[in-house]
C-alpha positions, -999 to 999 in steps of 0.1 A, spaced: -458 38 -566 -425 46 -556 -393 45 -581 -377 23 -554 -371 0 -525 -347 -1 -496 -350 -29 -473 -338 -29 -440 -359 -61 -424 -327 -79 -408 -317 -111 -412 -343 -129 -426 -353 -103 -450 -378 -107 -477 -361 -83 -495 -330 -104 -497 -348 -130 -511 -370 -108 -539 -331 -102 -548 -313 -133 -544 -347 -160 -553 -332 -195 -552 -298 -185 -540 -311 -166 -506 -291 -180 -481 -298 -191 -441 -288 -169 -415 -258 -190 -400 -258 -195 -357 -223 -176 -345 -218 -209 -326 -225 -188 -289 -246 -175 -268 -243 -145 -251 -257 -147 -213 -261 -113 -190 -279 -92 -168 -287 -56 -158 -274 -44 -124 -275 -12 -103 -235 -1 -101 -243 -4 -60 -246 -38 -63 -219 -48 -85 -189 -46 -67 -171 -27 -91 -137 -11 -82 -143 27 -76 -117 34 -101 -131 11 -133 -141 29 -159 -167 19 -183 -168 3 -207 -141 -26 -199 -134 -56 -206 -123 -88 -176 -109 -119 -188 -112 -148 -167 -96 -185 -174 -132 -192 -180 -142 -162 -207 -142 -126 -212 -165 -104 -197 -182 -72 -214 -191 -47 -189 -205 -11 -196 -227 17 -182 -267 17 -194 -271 51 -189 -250 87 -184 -253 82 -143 -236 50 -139 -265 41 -119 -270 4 -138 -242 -15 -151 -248 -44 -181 -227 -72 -183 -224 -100 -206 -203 -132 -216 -208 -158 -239 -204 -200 -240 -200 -223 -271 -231 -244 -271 -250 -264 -301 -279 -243 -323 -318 -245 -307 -341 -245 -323 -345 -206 -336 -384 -199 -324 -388 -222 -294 -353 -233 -281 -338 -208 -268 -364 -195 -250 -371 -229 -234 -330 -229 -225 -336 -195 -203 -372 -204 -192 -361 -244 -180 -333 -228 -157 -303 -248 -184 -288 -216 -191 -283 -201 -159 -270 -238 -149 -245 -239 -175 -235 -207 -170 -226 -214 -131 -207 -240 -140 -187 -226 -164 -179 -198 -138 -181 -222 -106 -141 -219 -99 -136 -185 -110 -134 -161 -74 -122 -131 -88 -144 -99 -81 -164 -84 -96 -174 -113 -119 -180 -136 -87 -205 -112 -76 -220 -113 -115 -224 -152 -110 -243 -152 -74 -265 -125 -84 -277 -137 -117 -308 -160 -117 -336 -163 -135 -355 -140 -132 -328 -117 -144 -313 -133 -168 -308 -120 -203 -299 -146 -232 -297 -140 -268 -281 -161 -300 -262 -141 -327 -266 -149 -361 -248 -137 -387 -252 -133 -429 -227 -152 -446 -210 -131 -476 -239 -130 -508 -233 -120 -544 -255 -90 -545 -273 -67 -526 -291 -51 -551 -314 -54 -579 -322 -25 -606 -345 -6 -580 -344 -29 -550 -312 -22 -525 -307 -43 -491 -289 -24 -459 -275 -36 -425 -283 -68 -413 -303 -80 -443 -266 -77 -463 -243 -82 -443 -259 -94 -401 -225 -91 -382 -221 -111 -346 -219 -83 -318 -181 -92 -306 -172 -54 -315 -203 -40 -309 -205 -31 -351 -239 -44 -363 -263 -20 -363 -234 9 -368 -227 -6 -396 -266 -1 -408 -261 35 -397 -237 38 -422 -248 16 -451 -275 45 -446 -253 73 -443 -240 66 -475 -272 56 -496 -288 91 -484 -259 110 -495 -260 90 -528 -296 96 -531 -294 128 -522 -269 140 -555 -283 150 -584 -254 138 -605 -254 101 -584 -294 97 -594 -291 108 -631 -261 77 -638 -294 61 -630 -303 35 -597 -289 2 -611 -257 19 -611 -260 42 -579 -270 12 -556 -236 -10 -576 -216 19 -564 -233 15 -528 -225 -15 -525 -189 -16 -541 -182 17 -512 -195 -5 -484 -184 -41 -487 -145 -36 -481 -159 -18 -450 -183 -48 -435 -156 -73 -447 -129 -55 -423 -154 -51 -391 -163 -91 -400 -126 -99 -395 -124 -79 -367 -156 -99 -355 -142 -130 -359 -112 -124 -340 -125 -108 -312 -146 -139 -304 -122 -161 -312 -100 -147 -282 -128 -148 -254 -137 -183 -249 -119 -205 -225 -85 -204 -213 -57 -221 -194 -38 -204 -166 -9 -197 -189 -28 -186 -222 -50 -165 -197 -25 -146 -180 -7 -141 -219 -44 -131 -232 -51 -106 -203 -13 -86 -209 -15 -90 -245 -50 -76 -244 -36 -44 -227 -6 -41 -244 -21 -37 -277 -47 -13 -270 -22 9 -254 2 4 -277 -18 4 -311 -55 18 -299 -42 53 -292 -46 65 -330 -39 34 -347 -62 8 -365 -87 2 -334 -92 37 -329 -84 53 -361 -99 23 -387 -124 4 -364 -145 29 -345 -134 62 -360 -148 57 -397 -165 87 -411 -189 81 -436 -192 113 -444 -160 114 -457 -166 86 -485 -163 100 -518 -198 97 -540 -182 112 -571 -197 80 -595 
């Protein structure tokens, strides 16, 4: 029998609920859906210059577009449009599968002419079509018991606007091992180890949930106007504050390994 329990068994964890009983919440819909598809870099119409990954935003919505592989060879590219909550196990299945998704997504796009994303909208159909719903795990009061302990998306499921959910599992881990792993951490005993966890990663999650949240709430729909202001403003502040500042420096260059474990 082992001295403890880590779960790890995303967002609708059983572990969550052995720690929370009555008070386990419901995995909340991110209000989207993100649509895509996987094409070969030949096909795409990219401009020779582009580097991957980028971002294109359109009067219609933002476009994600990166590189599957070291070669280049296949491109992904996704986008994402407000519609209502399916039903979890059967809807959104039947939304790709019926053709509704594909339909919705050409005409959201129907006006838009620029390349490469016109070429994104006549070659997706079908049968190549790639839909999934986010959902997300609202703030909870604890993720731990005396010797059970919750990591990534059973804690803290994170919508994928900055690409941060499952690094911030990789992390949660990170940090548990190297608590785990001192002699000194272990002896103050697990109830207090896994409160220490927790306390360490929350501020964390809570910042790359704002960040989230923002970045979402920038690539839906816009006019001609707020468009052309989104796409400058876009570029101006990665250039201006990405080089070394909070994107690069607090967003994607967090070292976990650096986190003090000194209880």
């Amino acid at each position: 029998m082992g001295a403890i329990l880590v779960g790890c068994d995303g967002i609708r964890s059983k572990a969550r609920k052995h720690i929370l009983g009555e008070k386990d919440i419901t995995p909340r819909y991110a209000g989207y859906m993100s649509i895509g598809c996987i094409l070969d870099r030949s096909a795409a119409n990219l401009p020779a210059d582009m580097t991957l990954p980028a971002f294109l935003y359109t009067p219609s919505g933002t476009f994600l577009i990166f590189a599957m592989d070291n070669s280049n060879d296949k491109i992904q590219w996704a986008t994402s449009i407000n519609t209502p909550e399916r039903d979890r196990r059967h809807g959104w299945d039947e939304l790709r599968a019926s053709g509704e998704a594909l339909q919705m997504f050409r005409e959201e796009y129907k006006g838009v002419t620029m390349e490469p994303i016109r070429t994104f909208v006549d070659a997706l159909s079908n049968d190549n079509l790639r839909l999934w719903a986010p959902y997300e795990v609202p703030p909870i009061p604890t993720w731990h018991t005396d010797r059970v302990c919750i990591v990534g998306d059973a804690a803290h499921a994170i919508s994928p606007s900055v690409g941060q959910g499952s690094a911030q599992a990789f992390e949660d881990i990170g940090l548990l091992a190297r608590l785990l792993a001192s002699p000194t951490a272990v002896q103050k005993g697990f109830p207090a180890l896994f409160d220490y966890f927790e306390k360490t990663r929350r501020p964390r999650v809570k910042s790359i949930q704002a960040a989230s949240a923002q970045a979402e709430g920038g690539r839906g729909k816009s006019g001609s106007i707020k468009w052309i202001i989104k796409s400058w403003g876009m570029w101006a502040g990665l250039n201006i504050f990405g080089k070394g500042g909070y994107i690069k420096g607090k967003l994607f260059s967090y070292n976990v390994m650096e986190e003090k474990i000194q209880m």
